[in-house]
TIRO-2110 file (N, C-alpha, C; in Angstrom, 1 decimal):
// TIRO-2110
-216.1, -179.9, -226.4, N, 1, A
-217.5, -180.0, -226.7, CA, 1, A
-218.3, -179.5, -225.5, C, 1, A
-217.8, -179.9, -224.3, N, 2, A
-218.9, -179.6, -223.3, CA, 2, A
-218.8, -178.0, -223.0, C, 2, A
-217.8, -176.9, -223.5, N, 3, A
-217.6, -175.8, -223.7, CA, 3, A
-218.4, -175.3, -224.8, C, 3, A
-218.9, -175.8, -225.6, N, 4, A
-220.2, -175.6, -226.8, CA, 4, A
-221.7, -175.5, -225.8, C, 4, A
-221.8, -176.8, -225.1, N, 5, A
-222.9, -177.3, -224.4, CA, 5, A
-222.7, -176.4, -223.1, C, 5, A
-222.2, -175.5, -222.8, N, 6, A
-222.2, -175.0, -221.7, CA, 6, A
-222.0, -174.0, -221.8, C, 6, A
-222.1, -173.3, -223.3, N, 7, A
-222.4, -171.7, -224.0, CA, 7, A
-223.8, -171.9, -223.7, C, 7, A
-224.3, -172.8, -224.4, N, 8, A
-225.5, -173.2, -225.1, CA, 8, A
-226.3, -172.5, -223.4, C, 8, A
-226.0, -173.7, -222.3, N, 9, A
-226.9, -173.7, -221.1, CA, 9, A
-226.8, -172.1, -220.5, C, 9, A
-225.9, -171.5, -221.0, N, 10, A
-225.6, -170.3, -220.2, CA, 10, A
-226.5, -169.0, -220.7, C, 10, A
-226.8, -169.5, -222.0, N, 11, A
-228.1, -168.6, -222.1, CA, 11, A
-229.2, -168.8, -221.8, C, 11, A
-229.1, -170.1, -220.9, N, 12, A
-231.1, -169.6, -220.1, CA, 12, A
-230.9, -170.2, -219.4, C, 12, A
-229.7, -170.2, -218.6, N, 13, A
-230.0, -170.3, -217.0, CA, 13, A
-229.0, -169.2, -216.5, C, 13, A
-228.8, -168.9, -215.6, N, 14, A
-227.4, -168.3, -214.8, CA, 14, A
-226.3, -169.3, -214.4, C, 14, A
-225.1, -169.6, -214.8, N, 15, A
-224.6, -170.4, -214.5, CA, 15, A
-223.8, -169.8, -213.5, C, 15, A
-222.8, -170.5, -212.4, N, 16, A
-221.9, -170.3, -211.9, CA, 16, A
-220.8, -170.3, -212.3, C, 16, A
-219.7, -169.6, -212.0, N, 17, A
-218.5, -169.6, -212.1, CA, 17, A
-217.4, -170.3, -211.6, C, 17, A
-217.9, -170.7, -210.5, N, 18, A
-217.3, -171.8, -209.7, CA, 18, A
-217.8, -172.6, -210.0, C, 18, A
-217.1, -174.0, -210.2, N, 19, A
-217.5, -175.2, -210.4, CA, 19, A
-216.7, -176.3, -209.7, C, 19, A
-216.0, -175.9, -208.6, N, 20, A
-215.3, -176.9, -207.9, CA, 20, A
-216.0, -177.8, -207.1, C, 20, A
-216.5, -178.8, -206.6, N, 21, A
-217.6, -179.0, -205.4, CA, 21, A
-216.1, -179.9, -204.3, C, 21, A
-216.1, -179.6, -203.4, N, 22, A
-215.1, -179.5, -202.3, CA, 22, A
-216.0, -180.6, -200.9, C, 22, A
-215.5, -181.9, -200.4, N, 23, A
-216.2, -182.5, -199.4, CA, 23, A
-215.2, -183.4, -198.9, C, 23, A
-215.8, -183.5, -197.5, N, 24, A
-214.8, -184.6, -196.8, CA, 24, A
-215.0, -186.3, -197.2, C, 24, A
-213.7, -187.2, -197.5, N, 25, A
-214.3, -188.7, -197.6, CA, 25, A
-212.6, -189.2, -197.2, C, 25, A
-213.9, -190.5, -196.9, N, 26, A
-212.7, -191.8, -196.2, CA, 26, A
-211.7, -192.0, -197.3, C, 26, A
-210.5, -191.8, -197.1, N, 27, A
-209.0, -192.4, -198.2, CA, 27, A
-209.2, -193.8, -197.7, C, 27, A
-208.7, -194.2, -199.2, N, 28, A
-208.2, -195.9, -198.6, CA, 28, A
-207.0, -196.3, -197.8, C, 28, A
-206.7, -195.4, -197.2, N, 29, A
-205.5, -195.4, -196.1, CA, 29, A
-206.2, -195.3, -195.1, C, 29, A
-207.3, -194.9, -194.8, N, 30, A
-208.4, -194.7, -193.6, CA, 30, A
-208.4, -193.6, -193.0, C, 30, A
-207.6, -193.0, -193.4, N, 31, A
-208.1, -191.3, -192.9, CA, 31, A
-209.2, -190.1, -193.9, C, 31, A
-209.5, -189.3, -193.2, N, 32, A
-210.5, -188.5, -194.2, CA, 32, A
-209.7, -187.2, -194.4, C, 32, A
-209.9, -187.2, -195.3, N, 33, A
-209.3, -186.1, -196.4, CA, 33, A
-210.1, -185.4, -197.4, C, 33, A
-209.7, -184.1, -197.6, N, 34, A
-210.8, -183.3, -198.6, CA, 34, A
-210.6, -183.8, -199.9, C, 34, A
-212.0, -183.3, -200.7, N, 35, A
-211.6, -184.0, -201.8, CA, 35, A
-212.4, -182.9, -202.7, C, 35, A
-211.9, -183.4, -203.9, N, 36, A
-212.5, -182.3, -205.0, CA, 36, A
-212.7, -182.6, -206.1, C, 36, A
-214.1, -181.9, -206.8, N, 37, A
-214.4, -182.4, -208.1, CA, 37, A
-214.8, -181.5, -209.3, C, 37, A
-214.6, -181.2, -210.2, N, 38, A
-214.9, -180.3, -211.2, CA, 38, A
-216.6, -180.9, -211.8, C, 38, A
-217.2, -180.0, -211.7, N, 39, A
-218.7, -180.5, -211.9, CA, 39, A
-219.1, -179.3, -213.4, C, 39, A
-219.7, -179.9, -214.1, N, 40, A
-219.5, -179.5, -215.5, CA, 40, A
-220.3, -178.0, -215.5, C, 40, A
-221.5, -178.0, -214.9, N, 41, A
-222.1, -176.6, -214.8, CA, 41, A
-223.3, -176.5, -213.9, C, 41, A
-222.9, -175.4, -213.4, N, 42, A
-223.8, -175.5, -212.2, CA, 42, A
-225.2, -174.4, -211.9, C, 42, A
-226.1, -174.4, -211.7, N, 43, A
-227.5, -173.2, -211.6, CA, 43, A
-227.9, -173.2, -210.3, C, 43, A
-227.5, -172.2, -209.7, N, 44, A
-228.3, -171.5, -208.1, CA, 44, A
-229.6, -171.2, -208.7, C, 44, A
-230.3, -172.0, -208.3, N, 45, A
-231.7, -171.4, -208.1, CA, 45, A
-232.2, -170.5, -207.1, C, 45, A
-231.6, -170.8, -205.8, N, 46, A
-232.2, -169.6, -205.0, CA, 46, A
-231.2, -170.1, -204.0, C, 46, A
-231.3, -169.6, -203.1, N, 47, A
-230.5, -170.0, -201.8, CA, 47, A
-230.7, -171.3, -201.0, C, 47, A
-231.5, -172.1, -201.6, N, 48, A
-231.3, -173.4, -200.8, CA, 48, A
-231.5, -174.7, -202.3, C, 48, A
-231.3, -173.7, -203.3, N, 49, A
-231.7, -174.5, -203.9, CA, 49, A
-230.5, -174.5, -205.2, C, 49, A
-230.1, -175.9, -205.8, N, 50, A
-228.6, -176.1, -207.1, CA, 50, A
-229.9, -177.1, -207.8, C, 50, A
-229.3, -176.4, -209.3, N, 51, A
-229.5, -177.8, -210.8, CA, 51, A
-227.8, -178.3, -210.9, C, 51, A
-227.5, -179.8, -211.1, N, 52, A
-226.4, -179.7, -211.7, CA, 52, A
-226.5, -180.3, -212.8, C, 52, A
-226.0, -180.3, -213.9, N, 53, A
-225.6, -181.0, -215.5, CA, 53, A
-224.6, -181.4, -215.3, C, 53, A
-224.4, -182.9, -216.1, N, 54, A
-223.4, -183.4, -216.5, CA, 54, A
-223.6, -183.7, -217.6, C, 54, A
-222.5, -183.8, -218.4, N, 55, A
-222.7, -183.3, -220.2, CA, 55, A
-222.0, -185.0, -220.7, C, 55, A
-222.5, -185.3, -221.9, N, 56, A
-222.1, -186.7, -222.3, CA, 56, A
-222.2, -186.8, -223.4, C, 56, A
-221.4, -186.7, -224.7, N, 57, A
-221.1, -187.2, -226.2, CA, 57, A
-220.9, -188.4, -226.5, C, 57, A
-221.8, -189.0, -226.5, N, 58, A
-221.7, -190.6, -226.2, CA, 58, A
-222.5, -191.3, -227.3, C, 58, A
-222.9, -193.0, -227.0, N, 59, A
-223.1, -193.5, -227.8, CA, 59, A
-224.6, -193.6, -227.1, C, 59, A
-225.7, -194.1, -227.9, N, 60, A
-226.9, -194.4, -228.1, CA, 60, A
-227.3, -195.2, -226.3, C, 60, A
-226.5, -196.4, -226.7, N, 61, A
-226.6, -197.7, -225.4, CA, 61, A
-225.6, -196.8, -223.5, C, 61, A
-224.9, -196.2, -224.6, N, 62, A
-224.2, -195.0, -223.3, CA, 62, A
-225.4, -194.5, -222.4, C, 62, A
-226.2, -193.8, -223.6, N, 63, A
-227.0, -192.7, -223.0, CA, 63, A
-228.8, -193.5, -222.5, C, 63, A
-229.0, -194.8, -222.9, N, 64, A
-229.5, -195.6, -222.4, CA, 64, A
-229.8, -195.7, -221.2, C, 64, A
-228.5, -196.1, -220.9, N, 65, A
-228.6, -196.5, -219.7, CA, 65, A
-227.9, -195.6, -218.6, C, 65, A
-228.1, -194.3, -218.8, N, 66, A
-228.0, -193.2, -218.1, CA, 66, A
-226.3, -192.8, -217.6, C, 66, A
-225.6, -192.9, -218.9, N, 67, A
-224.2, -192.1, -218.9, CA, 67, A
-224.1, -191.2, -217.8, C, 67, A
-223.8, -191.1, -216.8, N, 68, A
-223.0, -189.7, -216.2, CA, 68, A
-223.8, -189.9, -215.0, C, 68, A
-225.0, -190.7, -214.7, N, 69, A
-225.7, -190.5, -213.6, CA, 69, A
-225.1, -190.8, -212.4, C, 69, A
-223.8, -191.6, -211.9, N, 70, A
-223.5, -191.6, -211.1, CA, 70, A
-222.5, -190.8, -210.5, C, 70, A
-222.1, -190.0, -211.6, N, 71, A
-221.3, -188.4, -211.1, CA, 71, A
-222.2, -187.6, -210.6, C, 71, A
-223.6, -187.7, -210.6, N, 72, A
-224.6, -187.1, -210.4, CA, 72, A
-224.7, -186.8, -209.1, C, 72, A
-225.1, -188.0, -209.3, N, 73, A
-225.8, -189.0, -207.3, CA, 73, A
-224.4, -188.7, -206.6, C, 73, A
-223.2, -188.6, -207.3, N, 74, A
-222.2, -188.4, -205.7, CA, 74, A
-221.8, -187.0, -205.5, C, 74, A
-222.2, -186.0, -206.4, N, 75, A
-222.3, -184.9, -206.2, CA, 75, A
-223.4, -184.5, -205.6, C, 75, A
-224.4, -184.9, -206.1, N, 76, A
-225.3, -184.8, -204.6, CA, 76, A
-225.4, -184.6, -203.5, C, 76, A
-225.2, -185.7, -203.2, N, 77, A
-224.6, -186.7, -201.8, CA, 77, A
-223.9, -185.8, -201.2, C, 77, A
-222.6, -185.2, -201.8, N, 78, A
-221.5, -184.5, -201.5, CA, 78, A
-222.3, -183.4, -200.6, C, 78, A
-223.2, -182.7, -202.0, N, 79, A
-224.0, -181.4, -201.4, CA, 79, A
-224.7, -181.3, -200.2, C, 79, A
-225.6, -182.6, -200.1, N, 80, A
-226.7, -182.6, -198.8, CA, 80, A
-226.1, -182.9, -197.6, C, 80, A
-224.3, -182.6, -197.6, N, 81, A
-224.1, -182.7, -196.4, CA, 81, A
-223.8, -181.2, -195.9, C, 81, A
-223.9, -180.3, -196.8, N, 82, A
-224.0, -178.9, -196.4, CA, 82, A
-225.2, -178.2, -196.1, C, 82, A
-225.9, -178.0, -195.1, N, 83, A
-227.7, -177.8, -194.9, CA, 83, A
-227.7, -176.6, -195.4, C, 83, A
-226.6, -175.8, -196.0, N, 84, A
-228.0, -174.6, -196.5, CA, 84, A
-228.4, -175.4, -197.6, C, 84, A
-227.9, -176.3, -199.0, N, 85, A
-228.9, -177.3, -199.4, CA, 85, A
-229.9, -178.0, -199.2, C, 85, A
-231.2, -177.6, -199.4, N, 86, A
-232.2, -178.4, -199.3, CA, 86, A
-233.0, -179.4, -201.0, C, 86, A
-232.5, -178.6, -201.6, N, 87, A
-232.7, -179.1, -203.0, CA, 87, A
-231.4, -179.2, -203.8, C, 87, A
-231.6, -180.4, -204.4, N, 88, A
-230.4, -180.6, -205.8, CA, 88, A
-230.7, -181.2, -206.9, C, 88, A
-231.0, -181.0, -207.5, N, 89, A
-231.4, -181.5, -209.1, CA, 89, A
-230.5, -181.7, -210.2, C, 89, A
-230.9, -182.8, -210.9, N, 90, A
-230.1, -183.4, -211.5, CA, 90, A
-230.4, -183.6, -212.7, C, 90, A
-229.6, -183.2, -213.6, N, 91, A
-230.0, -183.2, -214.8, CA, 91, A
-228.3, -183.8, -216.0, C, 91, A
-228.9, -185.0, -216.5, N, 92, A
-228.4, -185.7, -217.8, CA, 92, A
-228.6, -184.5, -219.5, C, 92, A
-227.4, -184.1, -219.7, N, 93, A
-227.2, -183.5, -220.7, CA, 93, A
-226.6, -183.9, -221.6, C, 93, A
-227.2, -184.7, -223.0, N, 94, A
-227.1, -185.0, -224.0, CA, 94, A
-226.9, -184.2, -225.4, C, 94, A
-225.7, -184.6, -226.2, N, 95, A
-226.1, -184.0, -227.8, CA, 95, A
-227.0, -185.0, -228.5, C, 95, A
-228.0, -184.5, -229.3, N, 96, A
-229.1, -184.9, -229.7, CA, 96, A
-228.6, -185.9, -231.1, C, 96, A
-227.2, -186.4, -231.4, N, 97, A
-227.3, -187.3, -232.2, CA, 97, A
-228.2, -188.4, -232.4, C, 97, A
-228.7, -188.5, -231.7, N, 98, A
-230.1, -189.7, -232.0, CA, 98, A
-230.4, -189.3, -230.6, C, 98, A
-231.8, -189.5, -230.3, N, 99, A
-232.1, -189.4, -229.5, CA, 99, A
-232.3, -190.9, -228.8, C, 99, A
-232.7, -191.1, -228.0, N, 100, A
-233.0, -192.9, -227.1, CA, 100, A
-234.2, -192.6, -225.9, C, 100, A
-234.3, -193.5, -225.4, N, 101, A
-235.3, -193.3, -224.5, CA, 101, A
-234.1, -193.6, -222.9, C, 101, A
-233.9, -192.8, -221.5, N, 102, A
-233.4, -192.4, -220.8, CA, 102, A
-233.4, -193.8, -219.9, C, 102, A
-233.0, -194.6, -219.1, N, 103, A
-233.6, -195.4, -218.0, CA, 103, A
-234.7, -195.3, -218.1, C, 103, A
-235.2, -195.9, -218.9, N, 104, A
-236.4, -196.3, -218.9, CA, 104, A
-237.6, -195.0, -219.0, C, 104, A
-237.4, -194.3, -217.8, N, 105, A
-238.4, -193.4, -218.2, CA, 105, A
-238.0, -192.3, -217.4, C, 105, A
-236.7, -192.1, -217.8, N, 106, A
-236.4, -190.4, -217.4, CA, 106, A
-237.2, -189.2, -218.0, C, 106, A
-237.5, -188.5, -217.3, N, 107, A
-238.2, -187.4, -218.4, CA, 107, A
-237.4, -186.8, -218.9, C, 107, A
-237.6, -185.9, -220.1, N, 108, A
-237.2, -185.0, -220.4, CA, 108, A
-237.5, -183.8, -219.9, C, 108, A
-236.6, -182.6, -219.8, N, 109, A
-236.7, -181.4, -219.0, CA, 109, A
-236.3, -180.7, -220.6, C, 109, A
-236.6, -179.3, -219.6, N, 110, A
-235.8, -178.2, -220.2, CA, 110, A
-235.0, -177.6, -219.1, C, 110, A
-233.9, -176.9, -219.9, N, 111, A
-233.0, -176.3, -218.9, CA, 111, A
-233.3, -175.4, -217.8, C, 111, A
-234.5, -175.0, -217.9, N, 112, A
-234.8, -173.9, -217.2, CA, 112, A
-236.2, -174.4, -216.2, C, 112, A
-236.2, -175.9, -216.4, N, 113, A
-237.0, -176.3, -215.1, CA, 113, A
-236.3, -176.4, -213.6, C, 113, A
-237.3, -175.9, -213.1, N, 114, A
-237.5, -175.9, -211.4, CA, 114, A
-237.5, -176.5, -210.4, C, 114, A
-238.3, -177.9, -210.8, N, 115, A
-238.9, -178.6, -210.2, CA, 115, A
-238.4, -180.3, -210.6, C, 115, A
-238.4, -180.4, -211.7, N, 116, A
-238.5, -182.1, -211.6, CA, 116, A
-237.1, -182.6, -211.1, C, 116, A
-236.9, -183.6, -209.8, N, 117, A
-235.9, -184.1, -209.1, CA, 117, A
-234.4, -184.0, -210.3, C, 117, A
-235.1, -184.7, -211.3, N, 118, A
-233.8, -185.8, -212.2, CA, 118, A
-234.6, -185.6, -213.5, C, 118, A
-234.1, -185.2, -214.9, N, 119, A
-233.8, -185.3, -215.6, CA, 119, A
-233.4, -185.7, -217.4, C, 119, A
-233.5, -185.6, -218.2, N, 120, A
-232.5, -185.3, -219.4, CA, 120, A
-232.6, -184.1, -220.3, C, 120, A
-231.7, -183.4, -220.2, N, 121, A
-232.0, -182.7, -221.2, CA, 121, A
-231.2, -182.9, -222.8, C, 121, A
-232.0, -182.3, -223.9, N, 122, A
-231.4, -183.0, -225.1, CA, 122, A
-230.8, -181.8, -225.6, C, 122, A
-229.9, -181.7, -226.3, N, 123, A
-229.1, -180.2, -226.5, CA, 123, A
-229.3, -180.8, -228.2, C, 123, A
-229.8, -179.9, -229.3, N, 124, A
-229.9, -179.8, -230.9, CA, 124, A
-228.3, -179.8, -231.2, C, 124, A
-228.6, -180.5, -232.8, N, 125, A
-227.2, -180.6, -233.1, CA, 125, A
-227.0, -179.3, -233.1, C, 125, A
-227.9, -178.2, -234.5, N, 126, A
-227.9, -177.0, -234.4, CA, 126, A
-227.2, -176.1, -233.7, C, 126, A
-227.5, -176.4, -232.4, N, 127, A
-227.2, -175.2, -231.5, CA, 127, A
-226.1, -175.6, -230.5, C, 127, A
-225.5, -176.7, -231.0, N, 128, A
-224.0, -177.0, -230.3, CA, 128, A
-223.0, -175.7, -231.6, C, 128, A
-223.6, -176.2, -232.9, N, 129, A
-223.0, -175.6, -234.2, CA, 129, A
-222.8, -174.2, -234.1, C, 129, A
-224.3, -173.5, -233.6, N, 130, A
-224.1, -172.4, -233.6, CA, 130, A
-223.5, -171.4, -232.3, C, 130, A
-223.1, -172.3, -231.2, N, 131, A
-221.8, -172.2, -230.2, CA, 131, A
-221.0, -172.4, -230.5, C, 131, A
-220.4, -173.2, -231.3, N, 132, A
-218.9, -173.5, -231.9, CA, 132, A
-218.5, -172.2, -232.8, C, 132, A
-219.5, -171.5, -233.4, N, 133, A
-219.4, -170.1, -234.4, CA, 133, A
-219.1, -169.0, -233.5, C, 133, A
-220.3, -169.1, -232.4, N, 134, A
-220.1, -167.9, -231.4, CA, 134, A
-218.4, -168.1, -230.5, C, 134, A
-218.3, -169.1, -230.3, N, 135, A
-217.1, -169.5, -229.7, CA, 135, A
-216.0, -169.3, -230.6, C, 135, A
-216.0, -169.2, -231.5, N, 136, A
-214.7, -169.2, -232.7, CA, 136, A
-214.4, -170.8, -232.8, C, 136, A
-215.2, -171.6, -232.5, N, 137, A
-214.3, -172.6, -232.4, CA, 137, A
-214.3, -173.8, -233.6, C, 137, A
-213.8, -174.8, -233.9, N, 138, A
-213.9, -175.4, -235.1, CA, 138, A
-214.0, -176.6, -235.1, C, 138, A
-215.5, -177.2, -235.4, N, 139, A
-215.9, -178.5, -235.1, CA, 139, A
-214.7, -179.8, -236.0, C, 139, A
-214.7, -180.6, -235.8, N, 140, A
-214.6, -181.3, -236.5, CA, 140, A
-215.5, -182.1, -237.4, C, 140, A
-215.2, -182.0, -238.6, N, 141, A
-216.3, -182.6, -239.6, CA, 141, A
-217.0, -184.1, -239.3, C, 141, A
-216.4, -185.2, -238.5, N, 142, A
-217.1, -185.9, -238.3, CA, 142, A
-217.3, -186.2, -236.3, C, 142, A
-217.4, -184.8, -236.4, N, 143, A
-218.1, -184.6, -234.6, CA, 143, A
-219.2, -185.2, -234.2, C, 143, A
-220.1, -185.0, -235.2, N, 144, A
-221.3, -185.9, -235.1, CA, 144, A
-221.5, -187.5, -234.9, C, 144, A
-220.2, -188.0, -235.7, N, 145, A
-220.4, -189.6, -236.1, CA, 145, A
-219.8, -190.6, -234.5, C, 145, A
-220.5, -191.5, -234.6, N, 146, A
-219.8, -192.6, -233.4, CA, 146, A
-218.0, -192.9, -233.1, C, 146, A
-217.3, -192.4, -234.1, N, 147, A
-216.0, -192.1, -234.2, CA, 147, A
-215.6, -191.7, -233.1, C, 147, A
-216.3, -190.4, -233.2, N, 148, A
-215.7, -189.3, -232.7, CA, 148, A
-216.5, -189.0, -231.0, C, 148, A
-217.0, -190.3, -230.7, N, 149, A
-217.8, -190.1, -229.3, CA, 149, A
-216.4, -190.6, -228.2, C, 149, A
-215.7, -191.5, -228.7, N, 150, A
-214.9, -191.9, -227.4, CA, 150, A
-214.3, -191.2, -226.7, C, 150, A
-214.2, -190.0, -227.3, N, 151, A
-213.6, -188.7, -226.0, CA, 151, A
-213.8, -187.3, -226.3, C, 151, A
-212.8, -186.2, -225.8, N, 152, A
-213.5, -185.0, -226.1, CA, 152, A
-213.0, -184.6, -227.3, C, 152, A
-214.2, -184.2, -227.9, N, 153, A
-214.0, -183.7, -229.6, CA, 153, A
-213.4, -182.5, -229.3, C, 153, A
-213.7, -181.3, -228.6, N, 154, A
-213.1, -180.5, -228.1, CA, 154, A
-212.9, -179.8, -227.0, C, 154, A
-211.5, -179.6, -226.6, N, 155, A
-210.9, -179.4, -225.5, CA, 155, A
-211.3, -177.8, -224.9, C, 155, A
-212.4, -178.3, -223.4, N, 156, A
-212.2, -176.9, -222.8, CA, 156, A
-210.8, -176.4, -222.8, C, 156, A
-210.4, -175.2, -222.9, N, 157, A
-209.2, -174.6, -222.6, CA, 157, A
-208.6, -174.4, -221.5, C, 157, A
-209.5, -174.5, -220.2, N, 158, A
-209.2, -174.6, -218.8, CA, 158, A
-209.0, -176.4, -218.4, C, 158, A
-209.0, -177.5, -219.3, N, 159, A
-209.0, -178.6, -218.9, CA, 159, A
-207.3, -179.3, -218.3, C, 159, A
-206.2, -178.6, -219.4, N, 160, A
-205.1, -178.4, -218.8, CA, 160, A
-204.6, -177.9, -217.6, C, 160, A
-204.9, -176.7, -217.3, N, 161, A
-204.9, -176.3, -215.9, CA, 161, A
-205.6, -177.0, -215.2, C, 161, A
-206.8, -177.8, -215.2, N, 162, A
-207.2, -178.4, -213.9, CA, 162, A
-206.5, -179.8, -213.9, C, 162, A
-206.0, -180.3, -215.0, N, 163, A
-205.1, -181.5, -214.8, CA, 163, A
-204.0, -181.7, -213.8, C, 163, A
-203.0, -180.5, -213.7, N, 164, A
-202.3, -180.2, -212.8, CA, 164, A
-202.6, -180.3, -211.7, C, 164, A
-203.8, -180.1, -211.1, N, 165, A
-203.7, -180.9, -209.3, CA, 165, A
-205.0, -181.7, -209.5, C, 165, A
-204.6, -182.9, -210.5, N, 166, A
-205.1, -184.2, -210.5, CA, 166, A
-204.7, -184.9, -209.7, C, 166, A
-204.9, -186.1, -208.9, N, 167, A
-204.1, -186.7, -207.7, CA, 167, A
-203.4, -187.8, -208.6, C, 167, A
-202.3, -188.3, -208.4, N, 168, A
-201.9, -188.7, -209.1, CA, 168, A
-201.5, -190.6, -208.6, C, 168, A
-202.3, -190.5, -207.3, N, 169, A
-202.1, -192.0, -206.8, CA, 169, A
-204.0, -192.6, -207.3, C, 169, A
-203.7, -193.7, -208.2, N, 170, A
-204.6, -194.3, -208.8, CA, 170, A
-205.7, -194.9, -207.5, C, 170, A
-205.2, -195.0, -206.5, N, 171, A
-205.9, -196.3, -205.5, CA, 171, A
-207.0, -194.6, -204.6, C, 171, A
-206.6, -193.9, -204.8, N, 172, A
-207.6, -192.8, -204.1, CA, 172, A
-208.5, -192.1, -205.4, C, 172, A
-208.5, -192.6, -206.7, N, 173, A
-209.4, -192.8, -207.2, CA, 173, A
-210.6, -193.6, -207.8, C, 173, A
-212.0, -193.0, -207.8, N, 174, A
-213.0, -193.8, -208.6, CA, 174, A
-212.7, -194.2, -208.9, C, 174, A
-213.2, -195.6, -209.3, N, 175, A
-213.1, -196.8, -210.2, CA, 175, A
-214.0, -197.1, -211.1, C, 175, A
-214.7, -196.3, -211.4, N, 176, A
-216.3, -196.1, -212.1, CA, 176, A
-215.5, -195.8, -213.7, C, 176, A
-215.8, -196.4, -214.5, N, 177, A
-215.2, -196.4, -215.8, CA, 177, A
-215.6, -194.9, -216.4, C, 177, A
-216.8, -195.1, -216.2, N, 178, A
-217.5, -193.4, -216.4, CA, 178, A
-217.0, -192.4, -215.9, C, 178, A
-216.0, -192.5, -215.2, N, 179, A
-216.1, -191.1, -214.0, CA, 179, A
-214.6, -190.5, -214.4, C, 179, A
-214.8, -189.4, -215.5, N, 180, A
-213.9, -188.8, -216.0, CA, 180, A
-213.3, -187.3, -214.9, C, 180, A
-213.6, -187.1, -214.1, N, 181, A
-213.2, -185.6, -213.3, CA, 181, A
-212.0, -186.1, -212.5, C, 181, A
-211.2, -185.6, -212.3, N, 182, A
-210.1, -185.4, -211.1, CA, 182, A
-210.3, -185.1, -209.7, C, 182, A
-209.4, -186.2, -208.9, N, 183, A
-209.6, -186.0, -207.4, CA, 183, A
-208.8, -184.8, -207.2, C, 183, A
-208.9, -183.9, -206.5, N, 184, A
-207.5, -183.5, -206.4, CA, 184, A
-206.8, -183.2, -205.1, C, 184, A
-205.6, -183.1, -205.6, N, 185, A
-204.8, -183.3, -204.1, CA, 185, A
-204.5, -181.9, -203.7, C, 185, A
-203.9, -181.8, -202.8, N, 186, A
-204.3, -181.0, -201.4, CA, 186, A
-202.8, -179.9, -201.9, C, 186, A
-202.3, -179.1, -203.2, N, 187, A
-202.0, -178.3, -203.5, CA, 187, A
-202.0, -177.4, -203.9, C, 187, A
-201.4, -176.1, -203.9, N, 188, A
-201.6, -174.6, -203.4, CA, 188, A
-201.4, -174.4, -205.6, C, 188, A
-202.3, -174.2, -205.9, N, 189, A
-203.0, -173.3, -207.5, CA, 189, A
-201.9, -172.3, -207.5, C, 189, A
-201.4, -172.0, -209.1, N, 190, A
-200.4, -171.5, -209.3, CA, 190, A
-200.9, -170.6, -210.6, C, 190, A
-202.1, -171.7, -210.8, N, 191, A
-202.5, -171.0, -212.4, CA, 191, A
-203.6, -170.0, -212.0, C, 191, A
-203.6, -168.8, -213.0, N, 192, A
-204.7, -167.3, -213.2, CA, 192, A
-206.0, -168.2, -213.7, C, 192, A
-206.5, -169.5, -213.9, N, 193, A
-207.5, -170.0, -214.8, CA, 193, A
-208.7, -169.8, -213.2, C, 193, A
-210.0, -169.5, -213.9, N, 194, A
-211.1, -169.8, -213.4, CA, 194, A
-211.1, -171.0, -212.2, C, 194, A
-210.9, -172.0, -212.8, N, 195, A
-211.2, -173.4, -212.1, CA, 195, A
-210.1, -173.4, -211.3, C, 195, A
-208.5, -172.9, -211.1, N, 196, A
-207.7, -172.7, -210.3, CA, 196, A
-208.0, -172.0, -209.4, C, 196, A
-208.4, -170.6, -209.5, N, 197, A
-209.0, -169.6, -208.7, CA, 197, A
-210.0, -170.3, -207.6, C, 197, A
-210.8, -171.1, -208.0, N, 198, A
-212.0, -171.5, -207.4, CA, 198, A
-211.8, -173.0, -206.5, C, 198, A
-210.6, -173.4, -206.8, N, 199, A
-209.9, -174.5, -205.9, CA, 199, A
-209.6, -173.7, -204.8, C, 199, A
-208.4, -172.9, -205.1, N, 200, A
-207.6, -171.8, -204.2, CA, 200, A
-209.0, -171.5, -202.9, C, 200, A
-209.5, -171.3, -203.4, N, 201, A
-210.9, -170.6, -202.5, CA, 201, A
-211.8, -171.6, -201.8, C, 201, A
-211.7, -172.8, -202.4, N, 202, A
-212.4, -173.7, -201.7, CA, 202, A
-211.3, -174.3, -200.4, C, 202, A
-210.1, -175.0, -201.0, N, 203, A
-209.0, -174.9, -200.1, CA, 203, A
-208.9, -174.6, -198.9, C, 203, A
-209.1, -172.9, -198.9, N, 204, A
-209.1, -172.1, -198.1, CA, 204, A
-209.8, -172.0, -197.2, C, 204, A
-211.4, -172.3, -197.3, N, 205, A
-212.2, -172.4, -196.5, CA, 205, A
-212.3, -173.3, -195.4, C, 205, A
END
């Protein structure tokens, strides 16, 4: 799904092709170690300036109470320790199955805002639909229904390959119920995929 929602965003913003975000943090062994995160899609605004989205097929009370916002805030975080960042924005990306009212009083944006700190944007059922056509790809008939929210209706094609340098010790992971991305550990990319390429390179650095 979030490969529908991220056709969708790619026509009115510029998206990146990298999507790794790469920073130092304390292990619970006490040493610091790099760490890494697949961040769903990313918009350079200018050179001091990132939008990020995080995408969510969820339930009503999910999106309430602001689904995904703490992947948000630690990607952030991550970012403002790099100074050519001076701006990061944040934006909650929803499918419009019902719409709800955000934490109380998030705004609504459009994708191609500038300015407002934080966030939601609502993605039409429509035009997830008519990304699944452009994509070749084949919804499932009851994609829309609360069924079908507990996980991904459909599978980016690169999500296997970034599984592979998932870390695989539970205790150096989030504990945030929400927080579906991979840590990953400190291994040399084997795979031709996008998201492997852009580890390899962060790595490196």
């Amino acid at each position: 799904m979030e490969l529908c929602v991220r056709h969708w965003l790619g026509k009115q913003v510029l998206l990146e092709k990298d999507r790794i975000l790469a920073w130092e943090q304390r292990l619970n062994n006490g040493r610091v170690g790099p760490m890494y995160r697949e961040l769903d899609a990313v918009w350079k605004i200018d050179n001091e300036s990132l939008c990020l989205f995080e995408m969510k097929l969820t339930y009503g009370d999910n999106m309430r109470n602001g689904v995904g916002i703490r992947q948000l805030n630690t990607a952030a975080d991550a970012l403002f320790t790099d100074p050519r960042w001076h701006y990061v924005l944040k934006r909650l990306v929803y499918i419009e199955t019902e719409r709800v009212p955000v934490l109380e009083d998030m705004p609504v944006v459009e994708p191609q805002d500038e300015y407002s700190e934080i966030g939601v944007i609502w993605v039409p059922v429509e035009s997830v639909e008519e990304a699944a056509v452009e994509l070749a790809i084949e919804l499932p008939d009851n994609w829309k229904e609360p069924e079908s929210r507990e996980g991904t209706v459909v599978l980016d094609p690169e999500q296997e390959e970034w599984r592979r340098f998932a870390t695989t010790n539970p205790k150096e992971r989030p504990t945030d119920a929400d927080t579906t991305e991979a840590e990953v550990a400190e291994e040399t990319p084997i795979a031709d995929s996008p998201l492997a390429e852009a580890l390899k390179r962060a790595m490196e650095q």
